[in-house]
N, C-alpha and C positions, 0 to 999 in steps of 0.2 A: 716495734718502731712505727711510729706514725709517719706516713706518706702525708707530701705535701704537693700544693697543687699548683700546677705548671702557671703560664702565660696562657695556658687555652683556656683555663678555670676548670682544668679538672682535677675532682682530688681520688687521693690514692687512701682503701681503708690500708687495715690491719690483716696481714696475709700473711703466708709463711714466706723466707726470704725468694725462695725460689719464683713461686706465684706472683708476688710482689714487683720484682724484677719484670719478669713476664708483661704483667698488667702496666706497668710504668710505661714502658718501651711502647705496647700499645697506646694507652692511652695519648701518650706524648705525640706520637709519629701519625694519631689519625689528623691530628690538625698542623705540624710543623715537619718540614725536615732539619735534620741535625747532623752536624760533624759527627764522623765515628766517633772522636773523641770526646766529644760534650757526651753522647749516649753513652760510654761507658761511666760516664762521671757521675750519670742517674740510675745505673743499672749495672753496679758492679757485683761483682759475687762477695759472697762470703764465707767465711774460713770453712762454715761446716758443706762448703760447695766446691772449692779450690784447696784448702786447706792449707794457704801459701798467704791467706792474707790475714791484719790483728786488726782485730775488733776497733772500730773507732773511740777513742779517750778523751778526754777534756785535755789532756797533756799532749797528745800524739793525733793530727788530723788523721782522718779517713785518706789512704793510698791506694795509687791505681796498681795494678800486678803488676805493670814495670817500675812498679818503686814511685813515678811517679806522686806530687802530695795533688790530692782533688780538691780542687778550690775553683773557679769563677775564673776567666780571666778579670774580672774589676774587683776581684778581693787579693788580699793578702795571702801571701805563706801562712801567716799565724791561723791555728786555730779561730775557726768562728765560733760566733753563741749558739747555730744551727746545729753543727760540727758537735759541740761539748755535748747537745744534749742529743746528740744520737738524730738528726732530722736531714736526710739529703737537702742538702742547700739547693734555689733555685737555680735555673741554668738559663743566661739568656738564649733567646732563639731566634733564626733568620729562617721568618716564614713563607711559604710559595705554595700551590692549589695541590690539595688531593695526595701530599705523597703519603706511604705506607712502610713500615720498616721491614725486611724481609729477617729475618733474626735465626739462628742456627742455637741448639741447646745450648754450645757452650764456647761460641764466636759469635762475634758479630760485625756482619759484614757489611759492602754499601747500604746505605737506601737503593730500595726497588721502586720503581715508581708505576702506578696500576692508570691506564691500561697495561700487561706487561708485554704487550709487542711494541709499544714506544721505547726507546730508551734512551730518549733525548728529556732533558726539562721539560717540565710544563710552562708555556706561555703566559706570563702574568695579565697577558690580552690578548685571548682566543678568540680563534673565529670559530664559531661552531659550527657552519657548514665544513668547514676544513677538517673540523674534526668528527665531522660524522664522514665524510670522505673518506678518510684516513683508516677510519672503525670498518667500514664496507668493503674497501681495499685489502683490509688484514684478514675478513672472515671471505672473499672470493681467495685469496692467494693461500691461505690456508686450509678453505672449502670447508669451514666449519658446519653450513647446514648439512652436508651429506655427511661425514660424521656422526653430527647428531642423531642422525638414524642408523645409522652402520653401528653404532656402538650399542644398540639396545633391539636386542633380539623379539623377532615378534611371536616367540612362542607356540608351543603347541597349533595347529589349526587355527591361526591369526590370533590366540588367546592374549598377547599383550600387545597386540594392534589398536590403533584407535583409527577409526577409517575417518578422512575428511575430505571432501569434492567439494572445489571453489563455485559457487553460486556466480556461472559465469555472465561478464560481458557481454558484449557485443562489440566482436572485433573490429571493425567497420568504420566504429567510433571511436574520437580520441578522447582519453580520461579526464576526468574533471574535479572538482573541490568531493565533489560529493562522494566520490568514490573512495577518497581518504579515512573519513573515521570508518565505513564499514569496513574498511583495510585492516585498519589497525583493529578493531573487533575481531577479524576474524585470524590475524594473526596472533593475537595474546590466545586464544582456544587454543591453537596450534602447542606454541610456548609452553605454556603450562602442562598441557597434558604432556610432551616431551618431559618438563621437569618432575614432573609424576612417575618417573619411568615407562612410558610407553613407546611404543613406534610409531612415530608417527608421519606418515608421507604423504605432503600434501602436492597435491597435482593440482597446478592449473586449469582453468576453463576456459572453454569459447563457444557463446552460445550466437550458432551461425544460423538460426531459423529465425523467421518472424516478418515483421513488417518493415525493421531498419535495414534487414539482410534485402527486400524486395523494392524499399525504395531507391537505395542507390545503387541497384542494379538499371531499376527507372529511369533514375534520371541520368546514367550514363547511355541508355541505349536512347533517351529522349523520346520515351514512351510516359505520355499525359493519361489516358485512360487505362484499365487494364482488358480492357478489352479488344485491346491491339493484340495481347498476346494469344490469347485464344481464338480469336474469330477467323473466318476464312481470310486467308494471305497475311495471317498474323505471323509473327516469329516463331510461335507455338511453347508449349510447356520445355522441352528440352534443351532447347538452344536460351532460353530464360535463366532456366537454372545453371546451367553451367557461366552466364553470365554473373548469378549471384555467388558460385563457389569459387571465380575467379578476383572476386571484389571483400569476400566477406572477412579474407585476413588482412587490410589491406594495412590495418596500425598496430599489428602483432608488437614490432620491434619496438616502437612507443609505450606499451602497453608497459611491455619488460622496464623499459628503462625509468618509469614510474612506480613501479611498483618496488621495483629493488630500491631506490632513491628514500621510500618512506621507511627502509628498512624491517622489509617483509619478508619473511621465507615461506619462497611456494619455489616448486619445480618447473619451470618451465621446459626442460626437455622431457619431459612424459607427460605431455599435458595433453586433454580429451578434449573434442569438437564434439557439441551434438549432428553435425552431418556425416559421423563416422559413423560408421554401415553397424558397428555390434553398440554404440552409445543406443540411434535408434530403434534397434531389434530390441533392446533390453527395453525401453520404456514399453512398446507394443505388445515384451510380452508379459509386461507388470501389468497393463490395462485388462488384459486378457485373463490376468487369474483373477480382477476384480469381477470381468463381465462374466466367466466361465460358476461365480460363485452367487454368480445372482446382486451382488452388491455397486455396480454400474447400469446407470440407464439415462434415457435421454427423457429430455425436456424442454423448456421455455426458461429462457430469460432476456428481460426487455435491457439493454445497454445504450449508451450515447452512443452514436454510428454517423462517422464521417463517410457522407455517400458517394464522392470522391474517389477515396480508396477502399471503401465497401469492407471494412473493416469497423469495429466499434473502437472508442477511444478510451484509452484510461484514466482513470479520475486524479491522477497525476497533472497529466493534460487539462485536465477543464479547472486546473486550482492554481495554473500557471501566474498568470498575472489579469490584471482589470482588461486586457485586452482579449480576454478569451469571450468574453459578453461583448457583444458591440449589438446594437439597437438596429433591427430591421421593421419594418409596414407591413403589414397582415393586416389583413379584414380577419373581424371577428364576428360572427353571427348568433344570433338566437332564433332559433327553431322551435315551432310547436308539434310535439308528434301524439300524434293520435290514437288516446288509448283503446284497446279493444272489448272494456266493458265499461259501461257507462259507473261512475262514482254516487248519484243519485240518483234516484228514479226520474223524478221530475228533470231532469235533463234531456232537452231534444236529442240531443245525439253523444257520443260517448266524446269527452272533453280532450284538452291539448294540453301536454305537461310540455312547459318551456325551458329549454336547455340551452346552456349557452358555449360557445369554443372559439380560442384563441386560432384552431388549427384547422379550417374546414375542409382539409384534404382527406383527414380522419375520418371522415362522418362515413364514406361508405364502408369501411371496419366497426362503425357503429353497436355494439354487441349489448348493452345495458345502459340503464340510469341509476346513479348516483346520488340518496339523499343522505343528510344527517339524522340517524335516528331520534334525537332529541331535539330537531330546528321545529318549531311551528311553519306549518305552509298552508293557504289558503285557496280557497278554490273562488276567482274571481269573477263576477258576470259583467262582460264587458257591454257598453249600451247598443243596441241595435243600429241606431244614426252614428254610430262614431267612425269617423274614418279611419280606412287601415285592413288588415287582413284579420281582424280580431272581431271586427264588425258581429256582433250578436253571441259571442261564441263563450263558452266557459275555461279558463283558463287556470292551471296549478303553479303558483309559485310561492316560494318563503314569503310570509309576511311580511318578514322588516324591510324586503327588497323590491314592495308593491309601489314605493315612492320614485323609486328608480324609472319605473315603465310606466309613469305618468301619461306621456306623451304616444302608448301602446293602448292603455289600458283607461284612460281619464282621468282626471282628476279626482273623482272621485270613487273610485270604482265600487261596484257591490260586492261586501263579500259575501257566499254564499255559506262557506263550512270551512273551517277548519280544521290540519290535523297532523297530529305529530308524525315524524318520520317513520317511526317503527309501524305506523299502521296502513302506510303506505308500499311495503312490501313487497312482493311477491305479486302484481298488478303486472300487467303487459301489454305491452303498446305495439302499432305497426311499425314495422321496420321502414329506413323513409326510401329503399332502393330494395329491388328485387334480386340483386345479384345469388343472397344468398338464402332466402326467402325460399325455402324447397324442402319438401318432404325429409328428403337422405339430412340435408343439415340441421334441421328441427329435430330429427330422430334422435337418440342416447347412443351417444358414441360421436354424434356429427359436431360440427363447432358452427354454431355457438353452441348447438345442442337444445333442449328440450326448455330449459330456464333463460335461454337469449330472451332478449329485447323483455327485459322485464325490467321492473325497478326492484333497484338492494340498496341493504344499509353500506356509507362509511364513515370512519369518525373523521376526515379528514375532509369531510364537506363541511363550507364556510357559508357567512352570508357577510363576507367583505363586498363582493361585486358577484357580478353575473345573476343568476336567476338561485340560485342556492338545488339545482338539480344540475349534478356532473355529467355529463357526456359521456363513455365509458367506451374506450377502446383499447381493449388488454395489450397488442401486438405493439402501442407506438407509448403506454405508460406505465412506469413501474408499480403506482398503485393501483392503476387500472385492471392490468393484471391480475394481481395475488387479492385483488378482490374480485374478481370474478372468480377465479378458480376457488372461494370460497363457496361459491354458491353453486360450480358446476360445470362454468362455462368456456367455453373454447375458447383459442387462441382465433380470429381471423388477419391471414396477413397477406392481400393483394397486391404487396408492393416488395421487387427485386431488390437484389443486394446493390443496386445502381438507386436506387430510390426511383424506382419508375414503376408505373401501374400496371398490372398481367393483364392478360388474359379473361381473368377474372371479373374486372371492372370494363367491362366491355367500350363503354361509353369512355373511358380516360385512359385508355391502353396505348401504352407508352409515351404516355405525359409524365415530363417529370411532376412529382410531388407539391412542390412551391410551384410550379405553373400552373398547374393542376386548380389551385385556390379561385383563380378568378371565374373558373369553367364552373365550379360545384356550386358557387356562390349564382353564377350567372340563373343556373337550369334551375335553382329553388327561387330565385326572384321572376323568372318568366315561366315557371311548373313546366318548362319544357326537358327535353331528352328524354334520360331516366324516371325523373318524377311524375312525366306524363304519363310513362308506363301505367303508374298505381291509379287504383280508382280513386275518385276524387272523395268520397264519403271515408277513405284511410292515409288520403295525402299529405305530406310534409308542409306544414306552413312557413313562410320565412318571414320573424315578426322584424328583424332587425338588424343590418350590417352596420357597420363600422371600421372606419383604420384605424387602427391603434397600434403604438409603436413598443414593439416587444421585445426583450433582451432577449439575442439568441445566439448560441456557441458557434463562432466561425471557424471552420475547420484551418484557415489558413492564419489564424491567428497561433494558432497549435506550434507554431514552427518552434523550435530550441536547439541548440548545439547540439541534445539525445536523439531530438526526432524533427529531422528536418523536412516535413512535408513538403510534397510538391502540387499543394491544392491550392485552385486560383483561390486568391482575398475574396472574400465574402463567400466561401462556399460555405450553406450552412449545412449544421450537422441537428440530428434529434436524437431522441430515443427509439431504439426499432428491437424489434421481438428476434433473440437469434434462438435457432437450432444448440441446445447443448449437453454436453453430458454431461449427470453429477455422479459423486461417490459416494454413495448411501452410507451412513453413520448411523441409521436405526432398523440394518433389516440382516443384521451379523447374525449367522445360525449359533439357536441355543439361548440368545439372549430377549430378555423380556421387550416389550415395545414403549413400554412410557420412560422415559429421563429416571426418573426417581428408582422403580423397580429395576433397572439397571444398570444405574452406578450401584445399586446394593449387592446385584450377583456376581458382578463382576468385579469386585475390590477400588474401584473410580471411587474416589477423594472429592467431593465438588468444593472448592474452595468458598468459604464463610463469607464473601462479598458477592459472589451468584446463586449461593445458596435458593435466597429467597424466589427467584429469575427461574428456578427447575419446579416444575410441576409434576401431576402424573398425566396433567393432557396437554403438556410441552414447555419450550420456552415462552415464557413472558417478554412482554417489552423491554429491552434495555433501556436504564434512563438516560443514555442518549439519542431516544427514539429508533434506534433500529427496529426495523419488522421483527418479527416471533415465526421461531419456527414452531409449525405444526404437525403433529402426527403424518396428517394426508396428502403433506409434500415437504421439499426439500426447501428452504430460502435460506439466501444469502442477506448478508450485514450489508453489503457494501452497495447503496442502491443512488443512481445519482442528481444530481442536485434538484431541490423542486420547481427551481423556476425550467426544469427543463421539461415540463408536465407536459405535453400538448394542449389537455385542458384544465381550468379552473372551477371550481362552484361559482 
């Protein structure tokens, strides 16, 4: 008998009666509900299933088991043409959302309607917040997540466990859009692996350390510096923190009420703090089988640093909005420093490579210079009558950038030599301050070490502006850095996590940073203070100041609902050299040291889109210009923005 198809358009094939039955009833009931009695009239049995009822006739319609004749109510008693030829006539139907037939082998009872903790109609015009309410209320009163894990055992020694720990928060703060899809991400994991049959018990988080835990401890105690809390008659370390573990829950109960709302299962009464005493011990003593195995060690990395809160910033922060760059005035100078072996013979004295920065607070960090291995640069002889500090002297700068320092150098200057960057190399100049100018720091081991105040290649010198010779001071730039440490040279870093000068810099000790500019600037245009110090036949020249107005990250700009700083408007922030530790990825015992011979000992898979990027003497350049890492240290991807450079070529 051929099945025919409803008002929903679905058809019925050719099945046994039984199946047939079955499948109708489904089919019918996913899109409409129906009168018991209409469903019996599509899905009645047959003789070789009751054995009470006769085969439908062209003479005798199809009857229900109470005798009842099965017709339509808008048709007739009489036989139909459907009827004679053996075809369940259609049934009309009064349709409504979503029901489902609940069907018994050989009854059939109401409609059941799915959700089945409802058991009122569905609303022809729902409100869906009402009915996710409704859905939330039925799995809390019925405590469906804990269930969900009570009902599936976790096996042998955790063997059908799936462990999950929520990648917490910060209590402190209250929840935001953002917080949503990683929600919902991390509850479909949860989900699934549950419908996998596992255990799975997800606990809460609350990550009560860091910077948000310390600022609104701050700003309730109405502490601006932090060096209220430490300094003599300060508050001190202990009455601080217990300030901040009295603040750091403070939107626990929000937290909950948002997260259950998106319809999330996580636990909130077993949930872990990182300020509880075994969360802590456990990560200290994870570091600990790192450092105990050789594979933890400290280092350098230069970061944005709000000096403010003497903390570095996240590149979150600095991509916030147009307000994160706001334009400040800086003098910019260019400097001749004096090399210590003369370039030609015929030269009176050994010449001046000109260098120029946006940052003259940097200059006594000074460590290197900075060419383009393939720029041409020139060695210029400036005329004896010209006026200026340049008066007779031989000077090194890119050629295309000699039109520039017209007004330094003449109109028409002489060149003497030419010569590419690469063969300018390994040349060393006086350093233009003596702070660090000493045997112990020249020596191997000391910083800058043996290769300081030399000139190196990078490909990242230009001849857009400035002199086409960079400045190089590793502690305040990220390429500054991981290019000297190419060649050798040390971190120098005279300046506090308050952005103030040590000790070190005798002549600017405890000047801030940005005030610090007018003073470096002053003692190289009058060769007093410091630069008096140096003799005059290796002294620092100052060919050239200027103001220029330079985008730079204001700390106070940084504020957001996450991270509400309390640093005054316009505090600015740089790049500053921190203290820190990495987790070695190339010094695992047993394993070879090049990328290549160790994904091959070890079974590593390197995916066919970084294949090319693996070498046997490291990573290569990503083609989104990220640095490469090298054998002979450790670098990160994540390095930040370039106008945040100190200096430029």
């Amino acid at each position: 008998m051929a099945g025919h198809a409803g008002e929903a358009g679905c058809a019925v094939g050719r099945q046994t009666p039984s199946h047939r039955a079955r499948e109708q009833t489904l089919r019918y009931t996913c899109f409409f509900r129906y009168d018991p009695a209409r469903l019996r009239g599509i899905t009645g049995e047959h003789p070789e299933e009751r054995g009470t009822q006769q085969p439908a006739t062209a003479s005798s319609p199809p009857v229900e088991p109470d005798g009842r004749a099965r017709h339509s109510p808008n048709e007739a008693a009489a036989p139909s043409e459907g009827a004679a030829s053996g075809v369940v006539p259609r049934v009309p139907a009064t349709p409504v959302l979503v029901p489902v037939q609940a069907r018994d082998e050989d009854t059939h009872d109401e409609a059941r309607l799915l959700p089945r903790h409802r058991q009122d109609e569905v609303d022809p015009s729902p409100s869906f917040p009402a009915m996710e309410e409704g859905t939330l209320a039925f799995w809390a009163s019925n405590d469906t997540f804990r269930k969900s894990i009570e009902m599936r055992d976790a096996g042998e020694n955790g063997s059908n466990e799936f462990v999950f720990y929520d990648g917490p928060p910060f209590a402190n703060g209250l929840p935001h859009y953002g917080h949503l899809l990683t929600g919902y991400v991390k509850d479909v994991v949860g989900r699934y692996q549950t419908m996998k049959g596992h255990r799975v018990e997800r606990r809460f988080g609350w990550d009560t350390h860091g910077l948000p835990a310390e600022l609104e401890a701050q700003r309730q105690l109405g502490i601006e510096d932090v060096t209220e809390i430490t300094r003599e008659g300060g508050i001190g370390i202990e009455a601080f923190n217990a300030a901040c573990r009295s603040s750091v829950l403070r939107y626990t109960k929000e937290w909950e009420e948002y997260v259950t709302r998106q319809a999330r299962w996580v636990d909130f009464e077993n949930d872990y703090k990182t300020l509880d005493k075994s969360y802590t011990e456990s990560v200290i003593w994870a570091f600990k089988q790192l450092y105990d195995k050789g594979l933890a060690y400290q280092g350098h990395r230069v970061l944005p640093y709000c000096w403010n809160d003497r903390t570095p910033l996240s590149n979150h922060e600095l991509k916030m909005d147009d307000d994160v760059y706001q334009d400040r005035t800086d003098n910019t100078v260019t400097v001749g420093l004096r090399l210590e072996q003369k370039l030609r013979e015929d030269s009176a004295c050994p010449e001046l490579a000109l260098i120029w920065t946006t940052t003259p607070w940097t200059l006594p960090s000074n460590s290197a210079v900075a060419v383009g291995p393939q720029i041409e640069y020139s060695l210029v002889e400036v005329a004896a009558d010209h006026e200026g500090n340049l008066a007779g002297e031989r000077v090194l700068i890119a050629t295309d950038l000699i039109p520039a320092y017209a007004k330094e150098l003449g109109e028409e200057p002489t060149v003497v030599a030419t010569y590419k960057g690469s063969e300018l190399v390994g040349i060393h100049y006086h350093p233009i301050y003596d702070y660090f100018d000493t045997p112990e720091r020249r020596a191997e081991g000391g910083d800058p070490g043996p290769n300081g105040w030399s000139i190196i290649a990078a490909d990242y010198v230009t001849t857009t502006d400035g002199t086409g010779l960079v400045h190089q001071a590793p502690a305040f730039g990220e390429d500054d850095m991981w290019t000297c440490m190419e060649y050798g040279i040390g971190v120098v870093l005279p300046v506090d996590e308050g952005g103030v000068f040590t000790s070190e810099v005798s002549d600017y000790e405890g000047m801030q940073i940005f005030d610090a500019n007018r003073y470096v600037v002053a003692d190289l245009r009058e060769q007093g203070g410091p630069i008096a110090r140096r003799a005059p036949e290796i002294r620092a020249v100052l060919v050239r100041e200027k103001s220029t107005c330079t985008p730079t990250r204001t700390a106070g700009a940084a504020a957001s609902p996450s991270c509400t700083r309390p640093c005054p408007r316009g505090s600015s922030a740089s790049p500053r050299s921190a203290t820190v530790w990495w987790s070695s990825t190339r010094r695992s015992p047993g394993l070879p040291r090049t990328p290549r011979t160790a994904s091959s000992a070890s079974g590593w898979r390197v995916p066919a889109t970084g294949r090319s990027r693996v070498t046997d003497s490291g990573v290569r350049r990503s083609p989104c210009g990220c640095r490469t890492i090298r054998p002979t240290r450790a670098r990160t991807s994540t390095a930040p923005s370039r106008s945040l450079r100190p200096t430029s070529a």
